[in-house]
Structure formats: structure tokens, C-alpha cells
BATI-963858 format. One record per residue: residue number from 1; residue in one letter; x, y, z of N, C-alpha, C in turn. Coordinates in steps of 0.2 Angstrom, whole numbers, padded with zeros to 4 digits. Layout:
BEGIN
<atom k="NUM" r="a" n_xx="X" n_yy="Y" n_zz="Z" ca_xx="X" ca_yy="Y" ca_zz="Z" c_xx="X" c_yy="Y" c_zz="Z"/>
...
This chain:
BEGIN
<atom k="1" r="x" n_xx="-0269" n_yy="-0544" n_zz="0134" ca_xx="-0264" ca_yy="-0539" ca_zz="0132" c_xx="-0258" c_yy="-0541" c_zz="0136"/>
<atom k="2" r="x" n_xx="-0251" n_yy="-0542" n_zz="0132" ca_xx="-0247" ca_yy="-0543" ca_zz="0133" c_xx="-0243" c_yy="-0537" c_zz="0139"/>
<atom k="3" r="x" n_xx="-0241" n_yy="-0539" n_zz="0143" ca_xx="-0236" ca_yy="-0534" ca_zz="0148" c_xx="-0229" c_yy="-0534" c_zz="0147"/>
<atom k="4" r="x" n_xx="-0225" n_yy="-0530" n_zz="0145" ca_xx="-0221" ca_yy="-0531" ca_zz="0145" c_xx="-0213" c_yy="-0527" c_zz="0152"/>
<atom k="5" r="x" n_xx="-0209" n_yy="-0527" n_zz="0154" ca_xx="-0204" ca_yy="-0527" ca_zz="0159" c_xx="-0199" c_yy="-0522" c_zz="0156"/>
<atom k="6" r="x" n_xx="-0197" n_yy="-0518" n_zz="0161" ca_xx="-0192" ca_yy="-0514" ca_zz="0158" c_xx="-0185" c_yy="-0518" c_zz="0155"/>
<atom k="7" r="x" n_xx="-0184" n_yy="-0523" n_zz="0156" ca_xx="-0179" ca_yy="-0528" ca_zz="0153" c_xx="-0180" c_yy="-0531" c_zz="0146"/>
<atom k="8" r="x" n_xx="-0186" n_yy="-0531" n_zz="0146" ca_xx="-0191" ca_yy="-0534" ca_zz="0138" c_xx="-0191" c_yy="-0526" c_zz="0134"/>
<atom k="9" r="x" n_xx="-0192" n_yy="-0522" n_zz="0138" ca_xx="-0190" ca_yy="-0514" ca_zz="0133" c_xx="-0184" c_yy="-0513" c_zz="0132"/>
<atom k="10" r="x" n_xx="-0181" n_yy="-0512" n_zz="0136" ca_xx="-0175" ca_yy="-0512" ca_zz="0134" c_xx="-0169" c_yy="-0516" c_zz="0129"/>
<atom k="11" r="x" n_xx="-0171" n_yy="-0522" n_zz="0130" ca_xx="-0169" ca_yy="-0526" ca_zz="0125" c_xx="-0171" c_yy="-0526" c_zz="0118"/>
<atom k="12" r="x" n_xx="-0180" n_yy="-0523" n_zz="0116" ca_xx="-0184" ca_yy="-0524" ca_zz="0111" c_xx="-0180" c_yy="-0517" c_zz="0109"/>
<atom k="13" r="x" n_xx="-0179" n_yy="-0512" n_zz="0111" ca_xx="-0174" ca_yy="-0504" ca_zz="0110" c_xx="-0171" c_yy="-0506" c_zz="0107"/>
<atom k="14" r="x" n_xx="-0164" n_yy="-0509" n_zz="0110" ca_xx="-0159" ca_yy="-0511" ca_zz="0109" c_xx="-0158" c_yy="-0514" c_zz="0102"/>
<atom k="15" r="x" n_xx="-0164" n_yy="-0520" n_zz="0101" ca_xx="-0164" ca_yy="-0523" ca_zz="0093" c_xx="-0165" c_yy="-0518" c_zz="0088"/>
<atom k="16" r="x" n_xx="-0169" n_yy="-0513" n_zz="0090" ca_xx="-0172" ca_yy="-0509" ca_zz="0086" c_xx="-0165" c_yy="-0505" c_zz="0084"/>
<atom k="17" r="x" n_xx="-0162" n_yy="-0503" n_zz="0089" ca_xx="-0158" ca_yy="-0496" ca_zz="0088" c_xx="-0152" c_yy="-0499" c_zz="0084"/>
<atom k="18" r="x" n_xx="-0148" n_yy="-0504" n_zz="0088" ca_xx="-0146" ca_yy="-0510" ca_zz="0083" c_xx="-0145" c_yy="-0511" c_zz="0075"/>
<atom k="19" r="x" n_xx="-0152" n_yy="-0514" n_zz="0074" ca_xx="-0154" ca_yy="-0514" ca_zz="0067" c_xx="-0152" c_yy="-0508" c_zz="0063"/>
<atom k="20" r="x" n_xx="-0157" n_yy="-0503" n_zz="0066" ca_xx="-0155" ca_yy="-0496" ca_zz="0063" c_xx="-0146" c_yy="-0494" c_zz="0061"/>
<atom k="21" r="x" n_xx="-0142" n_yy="-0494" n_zz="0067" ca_xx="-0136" ca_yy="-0494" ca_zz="0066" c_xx="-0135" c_yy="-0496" c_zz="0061"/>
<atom k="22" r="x" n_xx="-0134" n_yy="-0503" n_zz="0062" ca_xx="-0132" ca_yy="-0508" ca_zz="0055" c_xx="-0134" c_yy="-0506" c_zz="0049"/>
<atom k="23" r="x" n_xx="-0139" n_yy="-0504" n_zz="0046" ca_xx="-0140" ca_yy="-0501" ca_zz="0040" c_xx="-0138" c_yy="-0498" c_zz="0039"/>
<atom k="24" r="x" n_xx="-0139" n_yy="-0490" n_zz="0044" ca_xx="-0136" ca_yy="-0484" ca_zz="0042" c_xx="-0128" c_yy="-0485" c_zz="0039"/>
<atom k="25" r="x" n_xx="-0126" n_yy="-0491" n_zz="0045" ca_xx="-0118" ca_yy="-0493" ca_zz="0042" c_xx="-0115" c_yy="-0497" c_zz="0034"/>
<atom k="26" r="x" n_xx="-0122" n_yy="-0498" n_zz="0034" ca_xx="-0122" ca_yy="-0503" ca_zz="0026" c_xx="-0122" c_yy="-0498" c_zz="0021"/>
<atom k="27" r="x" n_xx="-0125" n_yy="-0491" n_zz="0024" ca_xx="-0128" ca_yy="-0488" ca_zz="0017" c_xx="-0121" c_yy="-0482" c_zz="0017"/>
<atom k="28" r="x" n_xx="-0118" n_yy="-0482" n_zz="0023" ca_xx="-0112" ca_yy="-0476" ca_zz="0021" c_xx="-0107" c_yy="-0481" c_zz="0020"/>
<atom k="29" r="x" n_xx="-0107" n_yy="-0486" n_zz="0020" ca_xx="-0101" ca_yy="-0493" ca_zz="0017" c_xx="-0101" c_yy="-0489" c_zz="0010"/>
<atom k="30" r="x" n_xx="-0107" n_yy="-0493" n_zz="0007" ca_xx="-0110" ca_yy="-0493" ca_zz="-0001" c_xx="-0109" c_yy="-0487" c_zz="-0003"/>
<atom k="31" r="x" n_xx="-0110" n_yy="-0480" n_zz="-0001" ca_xx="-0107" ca_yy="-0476" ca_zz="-0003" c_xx="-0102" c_yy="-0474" c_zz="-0005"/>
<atom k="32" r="x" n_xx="-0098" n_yy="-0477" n_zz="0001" ca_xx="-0090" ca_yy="-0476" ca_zz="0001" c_xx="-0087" c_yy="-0482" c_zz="-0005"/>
<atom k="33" r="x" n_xx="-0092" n_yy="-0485" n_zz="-0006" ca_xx="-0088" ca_yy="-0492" ca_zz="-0013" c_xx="-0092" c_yy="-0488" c_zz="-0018"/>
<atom k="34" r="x" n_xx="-0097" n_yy="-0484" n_zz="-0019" ca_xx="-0100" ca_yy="-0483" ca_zz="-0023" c_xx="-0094" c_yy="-0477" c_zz="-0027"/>
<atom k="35" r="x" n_xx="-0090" n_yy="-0474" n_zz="-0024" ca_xx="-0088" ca_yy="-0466" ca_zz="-0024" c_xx="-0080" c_yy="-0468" c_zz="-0027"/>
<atom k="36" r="x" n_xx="-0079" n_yy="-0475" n_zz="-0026" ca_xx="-0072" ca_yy="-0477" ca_zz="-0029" c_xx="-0072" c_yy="-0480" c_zz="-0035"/>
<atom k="37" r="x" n_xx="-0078" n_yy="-0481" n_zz="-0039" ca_xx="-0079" ca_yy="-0485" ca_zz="-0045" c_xx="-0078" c_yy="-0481" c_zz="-0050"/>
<atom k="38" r="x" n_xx="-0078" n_yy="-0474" n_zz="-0050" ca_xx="-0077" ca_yy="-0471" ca_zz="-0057" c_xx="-0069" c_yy="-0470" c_zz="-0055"/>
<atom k="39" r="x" n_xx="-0064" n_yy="-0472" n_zz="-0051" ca_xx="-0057" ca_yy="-0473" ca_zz="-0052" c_xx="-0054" c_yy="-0474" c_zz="-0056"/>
<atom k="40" r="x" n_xx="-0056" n_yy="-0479" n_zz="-0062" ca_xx="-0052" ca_yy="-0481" ca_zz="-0067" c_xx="-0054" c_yy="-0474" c_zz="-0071"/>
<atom k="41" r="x" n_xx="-0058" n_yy="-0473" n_zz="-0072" ca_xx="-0060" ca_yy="-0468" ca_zz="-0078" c_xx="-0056" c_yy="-0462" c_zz="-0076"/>
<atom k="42" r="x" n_xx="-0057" n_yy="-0460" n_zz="-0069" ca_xx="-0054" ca_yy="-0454" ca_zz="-0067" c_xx="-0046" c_yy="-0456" c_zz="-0070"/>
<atom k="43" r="x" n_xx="-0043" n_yy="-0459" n_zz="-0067" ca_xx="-0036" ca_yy="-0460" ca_zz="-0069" c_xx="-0035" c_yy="-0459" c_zz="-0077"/>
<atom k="44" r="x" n_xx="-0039" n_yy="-0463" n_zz="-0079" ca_xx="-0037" ca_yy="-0463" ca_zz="-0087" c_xx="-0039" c_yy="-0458" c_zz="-0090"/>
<atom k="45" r="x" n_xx="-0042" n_yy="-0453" n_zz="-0088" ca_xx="-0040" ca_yy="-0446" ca_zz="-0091" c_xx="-0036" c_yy="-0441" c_zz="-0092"/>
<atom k="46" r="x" n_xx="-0034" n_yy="-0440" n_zz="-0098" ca_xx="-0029" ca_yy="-0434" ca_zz="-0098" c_xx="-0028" c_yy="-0429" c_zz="-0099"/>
<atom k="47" r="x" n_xx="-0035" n_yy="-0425" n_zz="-0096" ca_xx="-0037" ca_yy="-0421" ca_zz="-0092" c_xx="-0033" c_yy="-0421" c_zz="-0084"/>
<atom k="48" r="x" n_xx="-0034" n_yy="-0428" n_zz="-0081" ca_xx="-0031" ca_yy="-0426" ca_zz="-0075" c_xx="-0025" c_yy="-0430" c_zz="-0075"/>
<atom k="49" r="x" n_xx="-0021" n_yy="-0432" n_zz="-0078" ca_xx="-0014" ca_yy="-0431" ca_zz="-0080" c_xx="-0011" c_yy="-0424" c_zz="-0078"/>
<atom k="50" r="x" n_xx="-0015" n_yy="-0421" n_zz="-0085" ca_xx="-0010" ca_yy="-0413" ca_zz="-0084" c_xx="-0010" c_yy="-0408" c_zz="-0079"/>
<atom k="51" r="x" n_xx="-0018" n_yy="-0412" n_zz="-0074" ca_xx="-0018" ca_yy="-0407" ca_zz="-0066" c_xx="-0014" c_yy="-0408" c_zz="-0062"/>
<atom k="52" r="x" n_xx="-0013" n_yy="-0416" n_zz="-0062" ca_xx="-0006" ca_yy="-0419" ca_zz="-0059" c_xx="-0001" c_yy="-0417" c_zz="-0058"/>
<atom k="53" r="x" n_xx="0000" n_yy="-0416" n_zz="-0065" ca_xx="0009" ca_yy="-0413" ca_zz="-0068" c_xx="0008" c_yy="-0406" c_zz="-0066"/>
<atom k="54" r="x" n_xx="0002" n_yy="-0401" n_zz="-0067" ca_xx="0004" ca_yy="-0392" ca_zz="-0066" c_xx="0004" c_yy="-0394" c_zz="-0059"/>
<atom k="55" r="x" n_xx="0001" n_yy="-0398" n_zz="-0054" ca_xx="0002" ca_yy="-0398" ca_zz="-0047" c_xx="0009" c_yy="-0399" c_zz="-0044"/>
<atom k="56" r="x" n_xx="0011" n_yy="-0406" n_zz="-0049" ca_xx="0018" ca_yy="-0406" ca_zz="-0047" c_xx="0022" c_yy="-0400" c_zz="-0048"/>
<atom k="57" r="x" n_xx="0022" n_yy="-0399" n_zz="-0053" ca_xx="0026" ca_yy="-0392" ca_zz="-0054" c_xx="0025" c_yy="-0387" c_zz="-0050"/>
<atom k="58" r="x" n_xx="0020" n_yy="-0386" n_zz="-0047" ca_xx="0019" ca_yy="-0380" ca_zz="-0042" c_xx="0020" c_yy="-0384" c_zz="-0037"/>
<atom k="59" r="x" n_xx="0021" n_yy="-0390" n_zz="-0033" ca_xx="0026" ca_yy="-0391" ca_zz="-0027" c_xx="0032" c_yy="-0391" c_zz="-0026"/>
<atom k="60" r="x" n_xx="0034" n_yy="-0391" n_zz="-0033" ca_xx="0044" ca_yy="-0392" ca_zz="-0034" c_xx="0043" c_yy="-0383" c_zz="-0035"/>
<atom k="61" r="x" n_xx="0041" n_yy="-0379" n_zz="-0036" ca_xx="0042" ca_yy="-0372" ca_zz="-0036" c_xx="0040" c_yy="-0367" c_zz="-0029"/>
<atom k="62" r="x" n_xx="0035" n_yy="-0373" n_zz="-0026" ca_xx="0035" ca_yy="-0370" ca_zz="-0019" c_xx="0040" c_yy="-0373" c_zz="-0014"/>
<atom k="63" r="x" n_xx="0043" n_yy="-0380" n_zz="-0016" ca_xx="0048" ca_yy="-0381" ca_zz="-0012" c_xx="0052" c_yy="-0376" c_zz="-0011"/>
<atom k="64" r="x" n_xx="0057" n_yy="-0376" n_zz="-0018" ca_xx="0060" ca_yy="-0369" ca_zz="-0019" c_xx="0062" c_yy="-0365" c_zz="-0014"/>
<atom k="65" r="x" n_xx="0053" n_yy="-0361" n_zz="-0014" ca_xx="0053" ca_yy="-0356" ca_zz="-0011" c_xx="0052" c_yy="-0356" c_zz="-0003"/>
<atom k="66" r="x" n_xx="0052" n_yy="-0364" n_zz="-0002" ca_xx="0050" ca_yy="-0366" ca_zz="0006" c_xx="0060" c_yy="-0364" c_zz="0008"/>
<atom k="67" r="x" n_xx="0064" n_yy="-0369" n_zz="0003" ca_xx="0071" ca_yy="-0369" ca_zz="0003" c_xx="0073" c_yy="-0361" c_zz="0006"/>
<atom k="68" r="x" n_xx="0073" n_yy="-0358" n_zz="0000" ca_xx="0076" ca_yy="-0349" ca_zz="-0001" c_xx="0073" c_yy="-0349" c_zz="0007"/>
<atom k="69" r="x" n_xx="0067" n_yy="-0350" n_zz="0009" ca_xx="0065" ca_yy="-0346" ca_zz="0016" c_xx="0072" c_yy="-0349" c_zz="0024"/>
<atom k="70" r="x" n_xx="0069" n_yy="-0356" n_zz="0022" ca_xx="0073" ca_yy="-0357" ca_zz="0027" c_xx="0082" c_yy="-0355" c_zz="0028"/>
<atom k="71" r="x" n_xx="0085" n_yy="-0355" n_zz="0021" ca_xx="0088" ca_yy="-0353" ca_zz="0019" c_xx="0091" c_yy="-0345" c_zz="0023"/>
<atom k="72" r="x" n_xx="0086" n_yy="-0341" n_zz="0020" ca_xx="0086" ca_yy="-0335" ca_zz="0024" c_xx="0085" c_yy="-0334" c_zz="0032"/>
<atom k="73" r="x" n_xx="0081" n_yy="-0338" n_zz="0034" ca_xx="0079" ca_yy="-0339" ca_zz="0041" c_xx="0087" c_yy="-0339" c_zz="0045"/>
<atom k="74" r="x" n_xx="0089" n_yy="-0344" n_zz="0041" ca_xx="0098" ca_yy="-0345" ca_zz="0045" c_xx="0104" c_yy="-0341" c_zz="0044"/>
<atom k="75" r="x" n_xx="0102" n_yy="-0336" n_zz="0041" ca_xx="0108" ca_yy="-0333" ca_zz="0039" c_xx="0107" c_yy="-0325" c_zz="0042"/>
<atom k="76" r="x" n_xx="0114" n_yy="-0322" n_zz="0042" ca_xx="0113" ca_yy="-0318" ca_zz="0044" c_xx="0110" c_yy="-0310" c_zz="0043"/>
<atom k="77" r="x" n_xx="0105" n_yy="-0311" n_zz="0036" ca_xx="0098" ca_yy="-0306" ca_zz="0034" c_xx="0094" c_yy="-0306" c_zz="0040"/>
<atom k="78" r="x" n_xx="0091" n_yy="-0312" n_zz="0041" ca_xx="0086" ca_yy="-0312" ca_zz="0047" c_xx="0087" c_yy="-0312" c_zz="0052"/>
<atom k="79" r="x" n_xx="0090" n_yy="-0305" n_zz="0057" ca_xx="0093" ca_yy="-0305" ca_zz="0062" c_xx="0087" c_yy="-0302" c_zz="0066"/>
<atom k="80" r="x" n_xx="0083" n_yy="-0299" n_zz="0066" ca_xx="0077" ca_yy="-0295" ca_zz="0070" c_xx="0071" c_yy="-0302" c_zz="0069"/>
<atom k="81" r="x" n_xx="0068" n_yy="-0301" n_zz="0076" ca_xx="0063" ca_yy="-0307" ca_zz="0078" c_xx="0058" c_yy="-0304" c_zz="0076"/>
<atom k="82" r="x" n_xx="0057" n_yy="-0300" n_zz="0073" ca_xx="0051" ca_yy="-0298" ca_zz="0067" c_xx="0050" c_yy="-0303" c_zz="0061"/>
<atom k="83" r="x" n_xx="0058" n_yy="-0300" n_zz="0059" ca_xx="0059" ca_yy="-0304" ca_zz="0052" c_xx="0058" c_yy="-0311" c_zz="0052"/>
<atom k="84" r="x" n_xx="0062" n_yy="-0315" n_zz="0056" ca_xx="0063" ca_yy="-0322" ca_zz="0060" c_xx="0052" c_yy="-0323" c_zz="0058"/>
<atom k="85" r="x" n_xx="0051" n_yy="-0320" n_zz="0063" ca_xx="0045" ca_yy="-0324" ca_zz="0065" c_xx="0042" c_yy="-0324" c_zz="0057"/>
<atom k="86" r="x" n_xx="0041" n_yy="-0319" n_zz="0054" ca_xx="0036" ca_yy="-0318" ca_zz="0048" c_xx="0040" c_yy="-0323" c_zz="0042"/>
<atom k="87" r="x" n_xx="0048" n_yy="-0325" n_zz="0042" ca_xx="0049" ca_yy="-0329" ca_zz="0039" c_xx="0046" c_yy="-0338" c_zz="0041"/>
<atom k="88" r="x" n_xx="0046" n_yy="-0339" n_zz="0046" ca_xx="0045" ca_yy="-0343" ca_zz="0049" c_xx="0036" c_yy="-0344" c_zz="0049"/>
<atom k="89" r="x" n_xx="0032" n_yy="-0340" n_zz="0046" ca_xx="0025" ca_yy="-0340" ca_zz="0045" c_xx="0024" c_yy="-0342" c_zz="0040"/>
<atom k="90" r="x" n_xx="0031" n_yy="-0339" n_zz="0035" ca_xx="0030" ca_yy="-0341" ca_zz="0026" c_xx="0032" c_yy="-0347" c_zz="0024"/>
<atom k="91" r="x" n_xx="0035" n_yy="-0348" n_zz="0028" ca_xx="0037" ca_yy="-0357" ca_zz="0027" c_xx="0032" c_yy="-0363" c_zz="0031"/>
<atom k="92" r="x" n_xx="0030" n_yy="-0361" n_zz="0035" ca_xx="0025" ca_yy="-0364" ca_zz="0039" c_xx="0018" c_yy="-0364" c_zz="0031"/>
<atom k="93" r="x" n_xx="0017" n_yy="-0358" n_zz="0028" ca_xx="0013" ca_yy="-0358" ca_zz="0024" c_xx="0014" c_yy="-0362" c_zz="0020"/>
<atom k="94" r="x" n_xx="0018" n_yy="-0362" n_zz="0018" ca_xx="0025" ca_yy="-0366" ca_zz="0010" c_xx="0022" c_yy="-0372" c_zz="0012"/>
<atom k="95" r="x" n_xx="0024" n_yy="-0374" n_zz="0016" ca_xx="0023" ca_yy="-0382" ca_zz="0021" c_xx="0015" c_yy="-0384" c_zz="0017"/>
<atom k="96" r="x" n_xx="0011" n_yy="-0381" n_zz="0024" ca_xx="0004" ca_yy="-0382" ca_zz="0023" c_xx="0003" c_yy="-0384" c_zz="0015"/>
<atom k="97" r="x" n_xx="0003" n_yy="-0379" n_zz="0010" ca_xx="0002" ca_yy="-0378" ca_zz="0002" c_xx="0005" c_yy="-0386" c_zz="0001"/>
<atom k="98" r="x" n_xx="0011" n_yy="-0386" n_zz="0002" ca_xx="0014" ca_yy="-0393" ca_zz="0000" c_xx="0010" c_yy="-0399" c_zz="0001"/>
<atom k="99" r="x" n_xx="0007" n_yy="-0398" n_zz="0008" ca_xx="0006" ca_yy="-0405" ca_zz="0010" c_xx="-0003" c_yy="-0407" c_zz="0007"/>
<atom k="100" r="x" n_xx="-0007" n_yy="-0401" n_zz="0005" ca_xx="-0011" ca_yy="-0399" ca_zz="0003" c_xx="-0013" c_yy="-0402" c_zz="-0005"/>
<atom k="101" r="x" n_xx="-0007" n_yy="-0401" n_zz="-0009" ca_xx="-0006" ca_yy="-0402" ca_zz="-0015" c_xx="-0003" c_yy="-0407" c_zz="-0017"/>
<atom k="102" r="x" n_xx="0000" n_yy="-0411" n_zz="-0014" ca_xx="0000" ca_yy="-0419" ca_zz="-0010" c_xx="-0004" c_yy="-0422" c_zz="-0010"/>
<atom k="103" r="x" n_xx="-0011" n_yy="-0420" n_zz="-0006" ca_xx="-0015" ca_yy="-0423" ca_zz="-0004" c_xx="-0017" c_yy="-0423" c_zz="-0009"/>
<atom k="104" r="x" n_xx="-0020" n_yy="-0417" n_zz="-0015" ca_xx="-0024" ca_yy="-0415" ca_zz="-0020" c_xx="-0022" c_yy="-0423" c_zz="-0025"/>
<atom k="105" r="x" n_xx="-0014" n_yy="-0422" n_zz="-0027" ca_xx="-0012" ca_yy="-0428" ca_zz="-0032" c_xx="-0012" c_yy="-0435" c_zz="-0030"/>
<atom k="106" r="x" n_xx="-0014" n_yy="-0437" n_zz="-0023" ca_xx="-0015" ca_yy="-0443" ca_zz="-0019" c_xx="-0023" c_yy="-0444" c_zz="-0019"/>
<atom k="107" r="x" n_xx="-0026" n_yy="-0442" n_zz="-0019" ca_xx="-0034" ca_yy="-0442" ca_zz="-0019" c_xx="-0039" c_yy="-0445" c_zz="-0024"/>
<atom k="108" r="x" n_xx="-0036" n_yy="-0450" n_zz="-0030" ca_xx="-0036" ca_yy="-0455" ca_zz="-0032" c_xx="-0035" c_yy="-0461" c_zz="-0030"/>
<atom k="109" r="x" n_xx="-0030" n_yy="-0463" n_zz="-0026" ca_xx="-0028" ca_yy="-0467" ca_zz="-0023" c_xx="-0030" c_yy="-0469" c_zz="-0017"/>
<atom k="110" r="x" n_xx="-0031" n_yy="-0462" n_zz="-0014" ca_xx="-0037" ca_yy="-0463" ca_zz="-0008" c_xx="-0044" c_yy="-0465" c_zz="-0007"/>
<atom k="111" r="x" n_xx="-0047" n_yy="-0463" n_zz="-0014" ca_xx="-0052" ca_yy="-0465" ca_zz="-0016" c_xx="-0054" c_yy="-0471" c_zz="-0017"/>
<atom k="112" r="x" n_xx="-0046" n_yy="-0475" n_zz="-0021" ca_xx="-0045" ca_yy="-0481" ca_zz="-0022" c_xx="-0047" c_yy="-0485" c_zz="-0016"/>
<atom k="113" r="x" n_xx="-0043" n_yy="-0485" n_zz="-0014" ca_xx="-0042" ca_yy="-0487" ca_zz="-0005" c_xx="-0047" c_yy="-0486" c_zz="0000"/>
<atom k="114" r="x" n_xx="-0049" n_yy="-0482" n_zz="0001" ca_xx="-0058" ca_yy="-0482" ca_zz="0004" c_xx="-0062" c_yy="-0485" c_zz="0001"/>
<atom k="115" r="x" n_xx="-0062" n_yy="-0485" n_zz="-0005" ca_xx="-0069" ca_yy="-0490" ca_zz="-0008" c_xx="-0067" c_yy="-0497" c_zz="-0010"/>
<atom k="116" r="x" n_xx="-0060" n_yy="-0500" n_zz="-0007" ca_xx="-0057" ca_yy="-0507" ca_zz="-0007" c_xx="-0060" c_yy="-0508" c_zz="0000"/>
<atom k="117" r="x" n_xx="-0059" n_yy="-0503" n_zz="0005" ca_xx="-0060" ca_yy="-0505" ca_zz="0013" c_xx="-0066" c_yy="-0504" c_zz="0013"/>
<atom k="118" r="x" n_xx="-0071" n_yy="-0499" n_zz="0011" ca_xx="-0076" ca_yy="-0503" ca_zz="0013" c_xx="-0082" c_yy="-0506" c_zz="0011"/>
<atom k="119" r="x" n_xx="-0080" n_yy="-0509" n_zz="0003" ca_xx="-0081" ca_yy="-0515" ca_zz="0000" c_xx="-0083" c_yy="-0522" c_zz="0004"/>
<atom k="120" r="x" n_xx="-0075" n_yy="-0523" n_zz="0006" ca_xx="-0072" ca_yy="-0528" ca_zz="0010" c_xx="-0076" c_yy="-0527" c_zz="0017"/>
<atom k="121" r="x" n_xx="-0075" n_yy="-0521" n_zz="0020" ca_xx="-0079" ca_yy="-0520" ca_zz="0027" c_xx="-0089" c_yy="-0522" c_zz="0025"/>
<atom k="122" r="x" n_xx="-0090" n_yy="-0520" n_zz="0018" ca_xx="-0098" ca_yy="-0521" ca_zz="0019" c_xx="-0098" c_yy="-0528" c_zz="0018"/>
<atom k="123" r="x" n_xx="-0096" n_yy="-0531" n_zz="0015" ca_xx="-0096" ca_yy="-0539" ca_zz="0014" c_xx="-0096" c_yy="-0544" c_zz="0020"/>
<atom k="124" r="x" n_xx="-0091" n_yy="-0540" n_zz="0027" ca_xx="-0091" ca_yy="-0543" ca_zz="0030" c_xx="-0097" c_yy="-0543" c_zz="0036"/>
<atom k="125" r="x" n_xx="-0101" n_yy="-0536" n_zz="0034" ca_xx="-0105" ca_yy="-0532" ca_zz="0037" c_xx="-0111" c_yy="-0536" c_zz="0036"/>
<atom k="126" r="x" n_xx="-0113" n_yy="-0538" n_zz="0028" ca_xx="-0117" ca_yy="-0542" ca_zz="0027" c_xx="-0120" c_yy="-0550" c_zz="0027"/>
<atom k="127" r="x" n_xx="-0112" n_yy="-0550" n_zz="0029" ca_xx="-0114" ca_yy="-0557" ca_zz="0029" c_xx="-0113" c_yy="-0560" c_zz="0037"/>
<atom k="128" r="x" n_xx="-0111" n_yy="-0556" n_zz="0043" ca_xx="-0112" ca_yy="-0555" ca_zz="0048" c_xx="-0120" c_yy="-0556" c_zz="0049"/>
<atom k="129" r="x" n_xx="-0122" n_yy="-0552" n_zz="0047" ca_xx="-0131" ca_yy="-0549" ca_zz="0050" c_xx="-0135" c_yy="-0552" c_zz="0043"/>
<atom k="130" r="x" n_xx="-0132" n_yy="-0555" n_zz="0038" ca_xx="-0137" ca_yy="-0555" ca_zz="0033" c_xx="-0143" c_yy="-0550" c_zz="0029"/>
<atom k="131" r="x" n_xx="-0149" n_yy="-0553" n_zz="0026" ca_xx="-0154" ca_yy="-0548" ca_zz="0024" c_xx="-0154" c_yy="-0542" c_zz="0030"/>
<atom k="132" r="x" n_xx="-0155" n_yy="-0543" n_zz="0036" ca_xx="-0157" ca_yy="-0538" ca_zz="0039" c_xx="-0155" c_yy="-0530" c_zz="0038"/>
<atom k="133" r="x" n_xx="-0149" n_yy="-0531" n_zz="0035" ca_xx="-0144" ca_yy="-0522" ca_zz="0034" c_xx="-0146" c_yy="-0521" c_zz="0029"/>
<atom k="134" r="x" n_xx="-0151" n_yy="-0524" n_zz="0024" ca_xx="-0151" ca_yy="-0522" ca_zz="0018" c_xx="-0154" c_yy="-0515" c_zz="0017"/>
<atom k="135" r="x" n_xx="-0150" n_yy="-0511" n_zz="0013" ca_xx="-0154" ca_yy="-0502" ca_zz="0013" c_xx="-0162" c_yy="-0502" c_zz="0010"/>
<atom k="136" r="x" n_xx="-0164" n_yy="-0497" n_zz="0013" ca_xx="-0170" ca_yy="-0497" ca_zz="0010" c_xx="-0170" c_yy="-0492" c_zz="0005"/>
């Protein structure tokens, strides 16, 4: 029977835990390439063209309304720090929606872009460690 050292365990852990990582990193790579490949199809729909477009439109309409606020914010309507504060909550709102509905219309592209990086990143993952990352 072989004896082993707490240095020979530790090190045998190590490979072990190691390995494991690397896979798990191979398999959420793949995921993330796997989840960018219906991109082109997504795009070429004109179905999400025209959600694009109502999104856009509902940004350019909430600007507007972010405008009018600020707008009123500085003028002499908004003189009570009641008004001030609750105006400045509506715009902070405005904002949020904005940056939201942004992200909504950009999220193709993000898509794009994560399943290019980690494409790129599993390739380099794989061929670093070789067979050993391979999913199960």
C-alpha cells in the first residue's frame, strides 16, 4: 500500500479541483458561443425590427418627458423642495427607462460580442489544456 504525504494530497486535490474548474469553464464558454449563434436569424427578423423601432420611439418620447422635467426643475414652478425633490425622482426615472430601453435595443449586439469573446476565449482554453476540458 502506497502512502501518501500531505504535499502528494494536496497537490493530487489541486489537479483534481483544477481539472474540474477548467471544464466547468469550457462548458459556460460553450454556452455563452452557443447563445450567440442564432444572431443572424434574430436580426433578420422583422419582427424585431419593428420592436426596435416602437423602442425607439418610446425613448425619443421619454426623452421629451426627461427634457419638460428638467426643464421645469429650473424654472420658477418648482420652487417648494417637495416639488424639486419629486421632480427630480421623475427624471431619475426617465433616465433609468432610458438607459434600460437602450440596453433592450443593444442586446443583439451584446450577444454578438459575448459569443465572439468566448469563442475566442474557449479556443484558447482548449488548446491550452487540450482533451482534458472536454465536457461531459
Amino acid at each position: 500500500m502506497t502512502q501518501i504525504d500531505r504535499k502528494d494530497w494536496n497537490e493530487r486535490a489541486q489537479t483534481f479541483v483544477s481539472k474540474e474548474a477548467r471544464q466547468m469553464r469550457v462548458r459556460s464558454l460553450e454556452h455563452l458561443r452557443q447563445a450567440a449563434l442564432p444572431f443572424e436569424r434574430l436580426m433578420a427578423e422583422e419582427h424585431w425590427r419593428v420592436y426596435q423601432q416602437m423602442l425607439q420611439g418610446a425613448i425619443e418620447e421619454q426623452t421629451k418627458n426627461r427634457d419638460r422635467l428638467v426643464a421645469n426643475l429650473l424654472s420658477d414652478g418648482c420652487a417648494s423642495f417637495e416639488a424639486m425633490t419629486v421632480t427630480k425622482r421623475m427624471i431619475a426615472e426617465c433616465d433609468a427607462t432610458i438607459r434600460a430601453w437602450n440596453a433592450a435595443i443593444d442586446l443583439p449586439m451584446q450577444i454578438r460580442h459575448n459569443g465572439e469573446a468566448a469563442a475566442a476565449a474557449l479556443e484558447e482554453e482548449v488548446s491550452r489544456y487540450g482533451s482534458d476540458t472536454d465536457a461531459q
